[in-house]
KOLKE-343277 format. One record per residue (C-alpha): x, y, z; residue in three letters. Coordinates in nm, 4 decimals. Example, Ala and Ser with C-alpha at 12.3 -4.5 7.8 and 13.67 -1.06 7.14 Angstrom:
R       xx       yy       zz resn
R   1.2300  -0.4500   0.7800  Ala
R   1.3670  -0.1060   0.7140  Ser
END
This chain:
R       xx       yy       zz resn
R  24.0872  21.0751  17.2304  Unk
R  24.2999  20.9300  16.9847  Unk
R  24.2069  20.7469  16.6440  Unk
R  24.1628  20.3387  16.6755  Unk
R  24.5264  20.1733  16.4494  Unk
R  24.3837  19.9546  16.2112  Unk
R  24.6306  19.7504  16.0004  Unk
R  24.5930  19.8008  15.5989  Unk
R  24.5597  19.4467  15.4794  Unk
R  24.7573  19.3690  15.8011  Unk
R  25.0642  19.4867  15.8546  Unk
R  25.1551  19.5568  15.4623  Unk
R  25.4545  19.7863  15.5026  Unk
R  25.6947  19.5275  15.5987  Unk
R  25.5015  19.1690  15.4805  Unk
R  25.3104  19.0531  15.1731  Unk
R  24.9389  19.2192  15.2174  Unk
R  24.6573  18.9929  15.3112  Unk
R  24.8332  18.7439  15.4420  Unk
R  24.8341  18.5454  15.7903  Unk
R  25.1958  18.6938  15.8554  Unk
R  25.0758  19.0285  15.7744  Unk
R  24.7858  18.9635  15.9964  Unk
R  24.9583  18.8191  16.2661  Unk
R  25.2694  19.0913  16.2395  Unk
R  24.9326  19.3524  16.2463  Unk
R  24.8277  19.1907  16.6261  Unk
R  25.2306  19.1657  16.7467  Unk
R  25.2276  19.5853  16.6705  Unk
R  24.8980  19.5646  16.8783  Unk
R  24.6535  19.6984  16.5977  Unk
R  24.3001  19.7562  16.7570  Unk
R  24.1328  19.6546  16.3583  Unk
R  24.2588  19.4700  16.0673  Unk
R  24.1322  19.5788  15.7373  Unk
R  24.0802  19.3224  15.4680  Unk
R  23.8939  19.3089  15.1108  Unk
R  23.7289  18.9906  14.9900  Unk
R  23.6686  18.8587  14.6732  Unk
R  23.4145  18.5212  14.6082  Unk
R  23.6198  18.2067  14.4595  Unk
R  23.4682  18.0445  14.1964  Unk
R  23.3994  17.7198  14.4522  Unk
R  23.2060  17.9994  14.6887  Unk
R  23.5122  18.0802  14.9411  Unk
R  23.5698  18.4340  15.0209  Unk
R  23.9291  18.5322  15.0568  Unk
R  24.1442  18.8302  15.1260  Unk
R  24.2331  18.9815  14.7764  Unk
R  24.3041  19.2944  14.6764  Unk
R  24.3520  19.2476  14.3017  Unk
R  24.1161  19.1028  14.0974  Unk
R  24.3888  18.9110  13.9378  Unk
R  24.7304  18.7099  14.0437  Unk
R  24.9613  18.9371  13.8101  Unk
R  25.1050  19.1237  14.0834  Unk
R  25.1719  18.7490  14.2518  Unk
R  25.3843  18.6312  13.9486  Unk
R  25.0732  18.4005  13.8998  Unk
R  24.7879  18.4047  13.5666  Unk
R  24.4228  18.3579  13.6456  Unk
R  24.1600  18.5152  13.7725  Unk
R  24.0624  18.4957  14.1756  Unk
R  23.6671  18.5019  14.0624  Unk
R  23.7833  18.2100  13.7920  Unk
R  23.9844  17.9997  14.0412  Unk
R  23.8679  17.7583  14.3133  Unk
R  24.0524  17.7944  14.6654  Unk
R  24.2403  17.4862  14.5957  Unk
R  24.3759  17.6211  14.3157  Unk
R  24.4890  18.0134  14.5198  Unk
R  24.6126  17.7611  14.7882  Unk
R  24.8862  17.6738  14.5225  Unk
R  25.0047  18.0126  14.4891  Unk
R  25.2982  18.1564  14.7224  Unk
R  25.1010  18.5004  14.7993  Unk
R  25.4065  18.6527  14.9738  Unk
R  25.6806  18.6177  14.6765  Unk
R  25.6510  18.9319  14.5060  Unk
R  25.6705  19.1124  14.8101  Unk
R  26.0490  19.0643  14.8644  Unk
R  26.1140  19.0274  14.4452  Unk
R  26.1085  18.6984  14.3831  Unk
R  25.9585  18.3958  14.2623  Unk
R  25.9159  18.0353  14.3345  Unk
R  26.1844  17.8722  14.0913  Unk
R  26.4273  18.1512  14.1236  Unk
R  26.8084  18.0452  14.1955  Unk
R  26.8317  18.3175  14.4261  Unk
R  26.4980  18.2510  14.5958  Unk
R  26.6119  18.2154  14.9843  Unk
R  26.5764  17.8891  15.2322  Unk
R  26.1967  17.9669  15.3946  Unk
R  26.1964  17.5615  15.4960  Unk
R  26.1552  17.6600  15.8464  Unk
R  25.8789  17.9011  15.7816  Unk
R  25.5172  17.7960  15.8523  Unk
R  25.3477  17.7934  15.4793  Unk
R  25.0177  17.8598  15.6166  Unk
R  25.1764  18.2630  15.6813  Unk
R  25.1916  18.2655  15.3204  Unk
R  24.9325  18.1363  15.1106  Unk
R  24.5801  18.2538  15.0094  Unk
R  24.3598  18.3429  15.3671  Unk
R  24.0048  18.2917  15.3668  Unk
R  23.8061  18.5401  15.5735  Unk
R  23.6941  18.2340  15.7582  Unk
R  24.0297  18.1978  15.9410  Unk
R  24.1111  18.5554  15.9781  Unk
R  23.7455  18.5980  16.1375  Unk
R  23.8713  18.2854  16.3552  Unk
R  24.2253  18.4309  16.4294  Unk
R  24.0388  18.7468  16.5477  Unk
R  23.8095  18.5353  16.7516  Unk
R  24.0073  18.3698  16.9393  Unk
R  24.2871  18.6603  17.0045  Unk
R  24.2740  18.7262  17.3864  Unk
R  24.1931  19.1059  17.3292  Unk
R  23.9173  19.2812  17.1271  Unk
R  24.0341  19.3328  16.7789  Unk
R  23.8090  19.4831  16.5161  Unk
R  23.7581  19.3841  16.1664  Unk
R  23.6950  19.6369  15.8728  Unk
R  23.5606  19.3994  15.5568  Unk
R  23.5877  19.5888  15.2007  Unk
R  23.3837  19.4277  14.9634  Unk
R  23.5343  19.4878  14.6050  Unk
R  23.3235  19.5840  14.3176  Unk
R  23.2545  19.5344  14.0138  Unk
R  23.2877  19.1660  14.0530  Unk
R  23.0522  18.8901  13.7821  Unk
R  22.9167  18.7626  14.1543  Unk
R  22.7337  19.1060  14.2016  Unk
R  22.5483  19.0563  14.5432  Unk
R  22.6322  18.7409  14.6226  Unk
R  22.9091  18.8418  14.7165  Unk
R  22.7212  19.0000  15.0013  Unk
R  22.5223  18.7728  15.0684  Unk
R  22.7774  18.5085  15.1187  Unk
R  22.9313  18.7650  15.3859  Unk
R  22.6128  18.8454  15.6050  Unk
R  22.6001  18.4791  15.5478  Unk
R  22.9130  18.4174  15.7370  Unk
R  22.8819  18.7251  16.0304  Unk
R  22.6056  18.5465  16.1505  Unk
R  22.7651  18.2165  16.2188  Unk
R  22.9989  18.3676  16.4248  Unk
R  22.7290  18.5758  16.5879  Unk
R  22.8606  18.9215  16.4295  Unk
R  22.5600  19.0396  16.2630  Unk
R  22.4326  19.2207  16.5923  Unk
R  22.5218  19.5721  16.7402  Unk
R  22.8266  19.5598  16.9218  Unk
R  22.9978  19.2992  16.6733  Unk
R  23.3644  19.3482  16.6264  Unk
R  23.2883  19.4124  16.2279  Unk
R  23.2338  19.6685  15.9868  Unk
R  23.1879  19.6763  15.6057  Unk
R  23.3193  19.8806  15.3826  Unk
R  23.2817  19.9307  15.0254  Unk
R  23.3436  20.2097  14.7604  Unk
R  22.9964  20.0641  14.5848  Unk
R  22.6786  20.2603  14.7662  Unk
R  22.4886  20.0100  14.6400  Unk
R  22.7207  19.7435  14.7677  Unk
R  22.6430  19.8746  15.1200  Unk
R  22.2747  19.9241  15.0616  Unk
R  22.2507  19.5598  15.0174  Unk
R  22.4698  19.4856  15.3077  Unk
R  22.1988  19.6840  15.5390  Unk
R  21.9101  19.4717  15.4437  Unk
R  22.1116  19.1689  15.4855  Unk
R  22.2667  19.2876  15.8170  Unk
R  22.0761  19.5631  15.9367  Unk
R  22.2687  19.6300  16.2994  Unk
R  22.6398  19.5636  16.1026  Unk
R  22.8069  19.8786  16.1218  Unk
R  22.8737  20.0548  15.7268  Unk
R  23.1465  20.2611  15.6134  Unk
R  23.1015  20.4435  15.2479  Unk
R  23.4489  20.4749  15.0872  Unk
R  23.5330  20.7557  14.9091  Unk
R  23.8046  20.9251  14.6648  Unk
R  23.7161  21.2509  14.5483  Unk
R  23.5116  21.5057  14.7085  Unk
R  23.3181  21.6039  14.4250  Unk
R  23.1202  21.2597  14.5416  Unk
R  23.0422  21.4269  14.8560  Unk
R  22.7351  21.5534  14.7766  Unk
R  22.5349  21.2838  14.6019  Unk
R  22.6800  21.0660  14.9119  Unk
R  22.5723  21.3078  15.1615  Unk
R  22.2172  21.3130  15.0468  Unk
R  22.2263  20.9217  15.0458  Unk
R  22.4065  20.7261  15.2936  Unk
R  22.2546  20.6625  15.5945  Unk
R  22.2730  20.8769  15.9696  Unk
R  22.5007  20.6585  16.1094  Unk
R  22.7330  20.5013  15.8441  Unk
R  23.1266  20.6380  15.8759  Unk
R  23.2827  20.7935  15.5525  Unk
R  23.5606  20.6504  15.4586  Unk
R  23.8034  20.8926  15.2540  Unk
R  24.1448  20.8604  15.1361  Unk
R  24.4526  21.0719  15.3087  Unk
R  24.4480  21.2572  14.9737  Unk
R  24.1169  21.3607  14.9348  Unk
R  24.1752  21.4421  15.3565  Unk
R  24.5031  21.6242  15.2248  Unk
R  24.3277  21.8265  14.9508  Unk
R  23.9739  21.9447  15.1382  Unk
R  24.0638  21.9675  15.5239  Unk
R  23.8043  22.2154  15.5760  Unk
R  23.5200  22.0040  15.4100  Unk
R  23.6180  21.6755  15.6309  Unk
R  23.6108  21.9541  15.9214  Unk
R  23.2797  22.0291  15.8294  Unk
R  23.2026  21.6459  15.8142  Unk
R  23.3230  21.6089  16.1807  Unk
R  23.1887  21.8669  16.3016  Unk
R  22.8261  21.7486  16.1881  Unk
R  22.8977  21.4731  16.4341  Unk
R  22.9584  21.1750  16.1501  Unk
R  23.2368  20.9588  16.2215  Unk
R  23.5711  20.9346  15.9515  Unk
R  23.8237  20.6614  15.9148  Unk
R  24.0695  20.7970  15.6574  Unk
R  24.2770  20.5199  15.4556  Unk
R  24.5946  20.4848  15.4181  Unk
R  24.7714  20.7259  15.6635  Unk
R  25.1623  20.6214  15.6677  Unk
R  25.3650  20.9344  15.7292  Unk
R  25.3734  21.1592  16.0351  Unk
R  25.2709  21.4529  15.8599  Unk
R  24.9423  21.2712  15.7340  Unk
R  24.9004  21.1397  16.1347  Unk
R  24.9240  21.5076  16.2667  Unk
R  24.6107  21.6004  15.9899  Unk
R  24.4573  21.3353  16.1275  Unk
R  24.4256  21.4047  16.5096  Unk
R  24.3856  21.7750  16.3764  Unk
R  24.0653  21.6658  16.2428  Unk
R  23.9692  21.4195  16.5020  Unk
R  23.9039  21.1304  16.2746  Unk
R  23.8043  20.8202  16.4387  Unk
R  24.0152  20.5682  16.2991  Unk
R  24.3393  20.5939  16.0375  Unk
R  24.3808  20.2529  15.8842  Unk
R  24.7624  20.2054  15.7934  Unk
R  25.0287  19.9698  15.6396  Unk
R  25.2545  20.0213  15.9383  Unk
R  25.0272  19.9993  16.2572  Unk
R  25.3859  19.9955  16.4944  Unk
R  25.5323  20.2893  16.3395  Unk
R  25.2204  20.4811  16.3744  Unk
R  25.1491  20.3403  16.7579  Unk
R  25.5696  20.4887  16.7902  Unk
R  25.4659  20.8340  16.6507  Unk
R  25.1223  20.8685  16.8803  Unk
R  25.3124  20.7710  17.1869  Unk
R  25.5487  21.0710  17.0785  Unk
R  25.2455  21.3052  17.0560  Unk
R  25.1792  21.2035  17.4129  Unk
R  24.8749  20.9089  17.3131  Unk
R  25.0236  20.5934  17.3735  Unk
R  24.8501  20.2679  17.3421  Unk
R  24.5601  20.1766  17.5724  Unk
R  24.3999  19.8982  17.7303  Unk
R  24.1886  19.6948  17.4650  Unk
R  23.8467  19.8682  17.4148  Unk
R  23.6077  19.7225  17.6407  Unk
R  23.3425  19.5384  17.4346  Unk
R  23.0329  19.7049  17.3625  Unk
R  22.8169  19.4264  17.4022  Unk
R  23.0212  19.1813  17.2006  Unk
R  22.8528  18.8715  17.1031  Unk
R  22.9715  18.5417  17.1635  Unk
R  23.1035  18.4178  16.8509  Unk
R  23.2625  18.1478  16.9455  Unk
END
């Protein structure tokens, strides 16, 4: 079997991350999962931020500091192309829906999702440390169980390089499905000894890169991996080597191009596993 294509902050490679174009470019490529992180608005909104701060936006402030009208402001999709609003050589996007590229709200990408006509999957990073601590959380299991997604089955997973982040998340949500991030593999073995039986590790293409035969070992012990962020064919081919479970990538259409090569082409959607109706 191959690994499930899950689109790193949507299709990232090619559009401004996190945002509804990214997301939307992400379902065109047919991505099976969208990866997101979310950060808590001062107002109580969580939105899909990577960066704690607007810097790399050409924008000042802080998203934990700023209420969503304030983000909805902000052109999010600028600095991808090198540019900024008030630029003379900024180009003609009149006929370009705004919505693509401002601040998204995990509300509407949890909507988007819903309402797709196929089964698409939704990894959630939490992002910590953050001066909201477990509210953060909160305000998440919160919203999974307005759209029914707290239950086995759900379409959702949460993700988080904070153990402790994820701990909370399982008393919250106990049937939501956990994945423990992870960098180096000198973590390993506190991790090991902690994380629950059926949580999925979550390591980086490096750490994959550097310790094959320890991920190996990790398979083989019959715990699932998703391995972020695997963009080159070389780090693809590791990947099926090892029999990971999902690679989460910036460019979900190149990497559906290079599995069809290798003789895996895309499937028919998943069928649920007793998907709840969320809508």
């Amino acid at each position: 079997m191959r690994p499930e294509v899950v689109a790193h902050r949507g299709a990232s490679h090619d559009n401004a991350e996190h945002t509804l174009g990214a997301y939307v470019a992400a379902l065109d490529a047919g991505a099976e999962g969208l990866e997101c992180d979310v950060r808590l608005t001062a107002d109580g909104h969580l939105v899909c931020v990577h960066d704690r701060d607007l810097r790399r936006m050409g924008a000042q402030g802080l998203v934990s500091a700023m209420e969503l009208a304030d983000l909805a402001e902000i052109d999010m999709a600028s600095w991808k192309k090198g540019w900024w609003d008030g630029e003379e050589e900024a180009p003609d996007r009149d006929d370009r829906d705004p919505r693509l590229d401002r601040v998204l709200t995990l509300r509407t990408l949890l909507e988007t999702v819903r309402d797709y006509d196929r089964r698409v999957e939704v990894a959630i990073e939490t992002k910590h440390p953050t001066r909201y601590g477990g509210l953060v959380e909160k305000r998440l299991a919160e919203m999974l169980r307005q759209f029914g997604w707290h239950t086995k089955g759900a379409p959702v997973r949460v993700m988080s390089f904070s153990f402790t982040a994820l701990q909370r998340m399982e008393r919250l949500a106990p049937d939501v499905q956990l994945v423990q991030l992870i960098e180096r593999a000198r973590n390993w073995p506190m991790l090991s000894r902690a994380m629950g039986e059926d949580w999925i590790l979550g390591p980086g293409v490096e750490m994959l890169r550097e310790h094959p035969r320890l991920l190996r070992r990790i398979r083989e012990s019959g715990r699932d991996v998703h391995v972020w962020v695997v963009n080159t064919a070389e780090d693809l081919d590791l990947c099926l080597e090892l029999g990971v479970g999902a690679v989460i990538t910036d460019r979900p259409a190149y990497v559906f191009d290079l599995l069809a090569q290798r003789g895996l082409p895309a499937s028919s959607p998943k069928k649920p596993r007793g998907m709840p109706d969320g809508r």
